[in-house]
N, C-alpha and C positions, 0 to 999 in steps of 0.2 A: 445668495445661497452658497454654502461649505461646497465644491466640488472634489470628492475624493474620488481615486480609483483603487481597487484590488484586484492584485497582482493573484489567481487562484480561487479556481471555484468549487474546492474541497470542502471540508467542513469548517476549518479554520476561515479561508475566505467566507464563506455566507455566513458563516456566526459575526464576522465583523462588520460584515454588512446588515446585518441584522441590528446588532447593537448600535451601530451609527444612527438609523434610522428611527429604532424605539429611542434612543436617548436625546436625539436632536430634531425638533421637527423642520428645523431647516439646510436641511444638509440632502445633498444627492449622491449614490452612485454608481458608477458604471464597474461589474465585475468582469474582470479579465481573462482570458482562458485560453492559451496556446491548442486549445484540444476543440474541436466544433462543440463539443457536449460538454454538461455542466456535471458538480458533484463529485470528481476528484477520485481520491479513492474510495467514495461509496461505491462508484461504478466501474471500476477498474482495479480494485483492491479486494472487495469483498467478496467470499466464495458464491459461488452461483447460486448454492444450494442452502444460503442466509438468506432466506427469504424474509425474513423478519427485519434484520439489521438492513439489508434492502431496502426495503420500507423507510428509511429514513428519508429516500428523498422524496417522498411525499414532504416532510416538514421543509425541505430544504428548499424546494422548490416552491412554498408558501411567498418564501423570503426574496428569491427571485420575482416572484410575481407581485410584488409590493410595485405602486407607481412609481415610487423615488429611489426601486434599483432597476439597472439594465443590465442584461445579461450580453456581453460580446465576445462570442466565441473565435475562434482561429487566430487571435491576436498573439503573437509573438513580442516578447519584449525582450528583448536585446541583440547579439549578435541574428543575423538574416531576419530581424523581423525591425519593430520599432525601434529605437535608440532608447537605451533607459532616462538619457538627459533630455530627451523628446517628450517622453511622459512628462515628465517630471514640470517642464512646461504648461502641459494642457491641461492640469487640476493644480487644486490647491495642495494637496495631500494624495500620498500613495501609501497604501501598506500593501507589503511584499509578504503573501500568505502560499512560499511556491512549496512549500514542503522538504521531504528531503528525496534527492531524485534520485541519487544509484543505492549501491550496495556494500558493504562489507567482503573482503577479501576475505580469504582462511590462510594467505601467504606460502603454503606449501608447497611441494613440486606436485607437477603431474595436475595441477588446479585448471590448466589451460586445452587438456586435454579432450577431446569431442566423447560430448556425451555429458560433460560436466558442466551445470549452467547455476544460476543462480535463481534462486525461488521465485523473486522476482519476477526476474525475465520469464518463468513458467506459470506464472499467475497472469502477468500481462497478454501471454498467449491463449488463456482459454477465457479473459475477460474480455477478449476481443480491442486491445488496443492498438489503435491505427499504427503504432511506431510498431507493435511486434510483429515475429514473423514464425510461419512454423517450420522450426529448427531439429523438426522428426523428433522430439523428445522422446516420444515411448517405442520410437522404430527400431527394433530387434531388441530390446530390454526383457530381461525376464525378471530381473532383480531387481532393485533400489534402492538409494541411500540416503535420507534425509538426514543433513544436518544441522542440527538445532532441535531446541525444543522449546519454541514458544507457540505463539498461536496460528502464528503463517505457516512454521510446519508443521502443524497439525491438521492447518488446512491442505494444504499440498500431500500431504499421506493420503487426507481420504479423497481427495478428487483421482490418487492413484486406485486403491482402491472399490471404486464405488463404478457398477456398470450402467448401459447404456438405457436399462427402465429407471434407474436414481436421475442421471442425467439430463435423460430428454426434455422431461418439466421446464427446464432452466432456461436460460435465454443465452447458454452459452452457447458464441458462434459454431456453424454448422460442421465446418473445417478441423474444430478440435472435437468435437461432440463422436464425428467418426474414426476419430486418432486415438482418442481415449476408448471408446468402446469396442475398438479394434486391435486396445493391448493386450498384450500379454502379457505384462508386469501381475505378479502373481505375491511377486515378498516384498513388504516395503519395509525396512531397518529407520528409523527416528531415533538418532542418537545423542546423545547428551553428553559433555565432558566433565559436566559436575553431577551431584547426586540424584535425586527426585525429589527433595526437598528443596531444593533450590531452581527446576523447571519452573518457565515464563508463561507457559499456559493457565487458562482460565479452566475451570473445574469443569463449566459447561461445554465448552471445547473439546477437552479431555471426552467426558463421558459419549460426546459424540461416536467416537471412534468405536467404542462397544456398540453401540446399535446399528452397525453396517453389517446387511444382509451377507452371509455367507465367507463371512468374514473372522477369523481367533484373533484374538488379541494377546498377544506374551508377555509375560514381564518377569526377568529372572528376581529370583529369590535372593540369590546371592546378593545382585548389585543393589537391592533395597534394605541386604543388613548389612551393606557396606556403610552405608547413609546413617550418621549416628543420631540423626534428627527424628529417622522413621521409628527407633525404639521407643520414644517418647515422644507423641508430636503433642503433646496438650501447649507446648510452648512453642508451637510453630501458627504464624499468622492464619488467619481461617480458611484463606485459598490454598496453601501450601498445606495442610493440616487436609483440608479433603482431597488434593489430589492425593495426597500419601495414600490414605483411607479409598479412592478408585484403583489405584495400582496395584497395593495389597489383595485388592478381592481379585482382579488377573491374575493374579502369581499363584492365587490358589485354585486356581481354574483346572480340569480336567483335558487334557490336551482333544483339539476337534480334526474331525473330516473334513476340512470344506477346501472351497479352489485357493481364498486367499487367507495371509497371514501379515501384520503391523506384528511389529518384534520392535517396545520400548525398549533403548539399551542405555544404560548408564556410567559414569566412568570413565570413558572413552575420549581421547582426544586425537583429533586427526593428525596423523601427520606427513603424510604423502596419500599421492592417488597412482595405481598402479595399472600399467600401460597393458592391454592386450588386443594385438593386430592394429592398433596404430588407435586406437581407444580406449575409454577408460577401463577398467575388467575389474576391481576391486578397489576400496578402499583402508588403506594400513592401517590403522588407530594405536594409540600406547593406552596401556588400562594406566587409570588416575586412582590414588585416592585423598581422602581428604588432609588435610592439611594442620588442621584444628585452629585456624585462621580464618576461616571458611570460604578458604579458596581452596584448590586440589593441586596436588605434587603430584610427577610423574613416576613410574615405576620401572620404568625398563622392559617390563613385558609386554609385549605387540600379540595384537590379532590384524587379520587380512578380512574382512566381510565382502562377497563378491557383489558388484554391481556394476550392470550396464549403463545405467543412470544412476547422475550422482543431483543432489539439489542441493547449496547450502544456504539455510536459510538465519544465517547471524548476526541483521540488524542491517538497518540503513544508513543512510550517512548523508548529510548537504551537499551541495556542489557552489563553489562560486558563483556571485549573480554580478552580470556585466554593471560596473558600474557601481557596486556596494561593497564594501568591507566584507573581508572573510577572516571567520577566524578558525583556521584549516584546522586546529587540534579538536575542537568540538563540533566543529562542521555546522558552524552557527553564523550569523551574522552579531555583532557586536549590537547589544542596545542596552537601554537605559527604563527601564517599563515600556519596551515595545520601542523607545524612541530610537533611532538608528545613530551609534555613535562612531566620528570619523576620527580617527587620533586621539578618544577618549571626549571629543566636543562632541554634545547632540545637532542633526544634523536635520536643518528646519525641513519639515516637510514630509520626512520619511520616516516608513515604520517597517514592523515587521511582527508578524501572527504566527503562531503555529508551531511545524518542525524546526522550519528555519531559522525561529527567535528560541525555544530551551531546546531543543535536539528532537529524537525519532526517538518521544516518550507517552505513555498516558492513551487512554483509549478514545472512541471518538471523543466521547464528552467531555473529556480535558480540554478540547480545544475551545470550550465554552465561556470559561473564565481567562483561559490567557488572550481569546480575543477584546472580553472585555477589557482588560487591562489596558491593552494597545490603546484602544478604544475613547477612555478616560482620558489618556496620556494626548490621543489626538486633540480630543474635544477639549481638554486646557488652553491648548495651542491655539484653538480657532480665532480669539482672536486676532492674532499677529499671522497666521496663515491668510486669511481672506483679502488681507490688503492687496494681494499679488493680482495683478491686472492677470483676467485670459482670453485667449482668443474666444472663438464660438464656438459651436459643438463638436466634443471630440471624434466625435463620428467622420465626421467632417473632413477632418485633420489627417485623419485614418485613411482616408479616399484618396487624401492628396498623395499622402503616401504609398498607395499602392495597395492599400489594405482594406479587404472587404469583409469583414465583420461580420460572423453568423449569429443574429439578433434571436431573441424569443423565438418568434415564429418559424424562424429557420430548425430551431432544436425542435419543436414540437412536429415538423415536415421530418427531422429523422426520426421521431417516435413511430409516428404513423405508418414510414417506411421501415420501420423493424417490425409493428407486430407486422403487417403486408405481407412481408417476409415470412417472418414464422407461420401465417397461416397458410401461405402456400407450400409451408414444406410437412402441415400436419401439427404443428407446436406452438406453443405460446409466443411472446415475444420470443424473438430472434436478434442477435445487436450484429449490425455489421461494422467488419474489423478492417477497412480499409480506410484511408481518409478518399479516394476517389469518391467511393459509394458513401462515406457522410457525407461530403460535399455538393455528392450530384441532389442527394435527400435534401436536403438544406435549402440550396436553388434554387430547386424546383417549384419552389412556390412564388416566386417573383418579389419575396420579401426583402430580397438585399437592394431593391429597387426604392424602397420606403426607409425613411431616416426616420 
């Protein structure tokens, strides 16, 4: 039997473990996961209050529960955990489905500044992941400044946003739940350096933002007849054609009463963060406009928007994986339909799914077909991969090494101890955000004792 492993238990991982499985009735494998819990950023990426998009890991978790996958949580592969030449050993086949891990810089001064963090890091904080921590984001903020305008920051505006009767439903940990409903962020600026025809957001995202309770939403006039797309959008793609068409109806909106305000701004490119009392206190921007290239030229004229919190949310990026090619300009690992290429030679054995193989593009179900790809490209290979003698069960191998593996059973012992949790504090699920307490959940059931 094919022994593969994957490297990520995101969507790109179980979709390739998915398709291994449907396409090959002889194949097994074992998915990987630095993290005790499965699912990637379904459950550490998406907003608390997608409860729908959420739901995916019901499907996802079908896929895990198939006989001929296992799920081994807390596995680290590479530096302080496994060797990646160690894996690479105990199966026939690896695909490295690790995504893309950090962030985009904005390069400018005053970027380092306290109070200035990356969307990220602020989505990891309220999804409860064990690496984050809480960095007081909303502690003495009155103001905010999201930059970008795709769909993270439009998530990250309205979790700013949105109070503690939206919230509490959610299963976001209890630590942010009282941080966020204890702000006082009251303005939150989402700004753009190109037009509104050219924003990364999805329509339904977008219109979200209008349906928050006590909440205006601004959008100046001006910066949408700067946009020569907005005069005519019949020739603008149909997402870009309706957001034009949601933004337009704000600009014509009658100014409100209410406590808070989201102010779309457009135009705008950052270009310093500006210091007050030894933190961030504003952001500088130079107004853009377009180009007729369809990029945007700078103008010379600056605006200052005050903010005590600053987010920028402008795309992810790979990181080198110990042991594999990296190709730093696209933050990709090199392959060939998913095969992993060393010096431009396919490199028997390895693959690669996901972020990591075309970059930090496409929505979940992008990762659908480029898993299958990998997928095909493995299954060709099988048979010159199976000749490889292996020891016995990787599990096994894992113990020798020091590594105890949180199995199925162990994740479903942390479900049971989240909702537990949330029932004792009055709420739904509750996820707890330490690896202590996933770990001790995990445990606690004497599962790690069963191979």
């Amino acid at each position: 039997m094919l022994r593969v492993a994957v490297v990520g238990s995101g969507p790109s991982g179980v979709y390739t473990a998915q398709s291994l499985v449907q396409l090959d009735p002889a194949v097994s494998v074992d998915v990987l996961d630095r993290l005790p819990c499965p699912y990637g950023l379904v459950r550490y990426g998406v907003a608390p209050d997608h409860e729908k998009i959420k739901s995916l890991q019901n499907n996802l978790r079908t896929v895990l529960e198939h006989e001929r996958v296992r799920f081994l949580g807390g596995v680290q592969v590479g530096p302080g955990g496994l060797p990646a030449a160690r894996l690479r050993e105990l199966y026939h086949a690896v695909v490295y489905c690790v995504g893309a891990a950090t962030d985009r810089h904005l390069g400018i001064p005053g970027e380092d500044l306290p109070g200035s963090w990356s969307a990220t890091r602020f989505v990891s904080w309220y999804s409860a992941h064990p690496d984050a921590a809480d960095d007081g984001f909303v502690r003495d903020a009155r103001s905010a400044v999201v930059i970008g305008v795709g769909n993270v920051a439009v998530d990250v505006t309205r979790m700013l946003a949105r109070g503690p009767a939206e919230l509490s439903p959610t299963d976001m940990p209890q630590a942010a739940l009282g941080a966020l409903s204890a702000s006082r962020v009251s303005e939150v600026h989402m700004v753009g350096r190109r037009g509104p025809s050219q924003a990364r957001f999805t329509t339904k995202e977008l219109r979200e933002l209008g349906g928050l309770p006590d909440t205006e939403i601004t959008v100046d006039q001006a910066e949408l007849a700067l946009d020569p797309a907005c005069a005519d959008t019949a020739a603008l793609p149909a997402v870009q054609r309706r957001n034009v068409e949601v933004l337009r109806g704000w600009a014509q909106r009658p100014p409100e009463d209410v406590p808070h305000r989201i102010r779309l701004r457009f135009f705008l490119r950052p270009v310093e963060l500006l210091a007050d009392g030894g933190r961030v206190g504003a952001v500088r921007f130079e107004r853009t406009e377009p180009d007729g290239r369809g990029g945007v030229a700078g103008t010379g004229r600056y605006e200052d928007i005050e903010a005590q919190l600053v987010l920028r949310s402008v795309g992810y990026r790979g990181v080198p994986l110990e042991g594999l090619p990296f190709d730093a300009a696209g933050g990709t690992v090199p392959h060939l339909a998913g095969r992993v290429l060393r010096a431009g030679v396919v490199a028997p054995g390895e693959y690669v799914a996901g972020w990591i193989k075309r970059g930090p593009t496409g929505v979940i179900g992008t990762n659908r077909p480029c898993a299958k790809e990998t997928v095909m490209s493995l299954l060709e290979d099988a048979s010159v991969l199976e000749r490889k003698e292996l020891p016995g069960d990787p599990v096994a191998a894992l113990r020798a090494e020091g590594i105890e593996p949180v199995q199925w059973a162990g994740w479903q012992a942390i479900e049971r101890a989240e909702a537990a949790l949330g029932a004792s504090l009055g709420r739904g699920v509750v996820k707890l955000a330490d690896w202590e307490s996933l770990l001790a959940a995990a445990r606690a059931t004497g599962e790690q004792q069963a191979s």
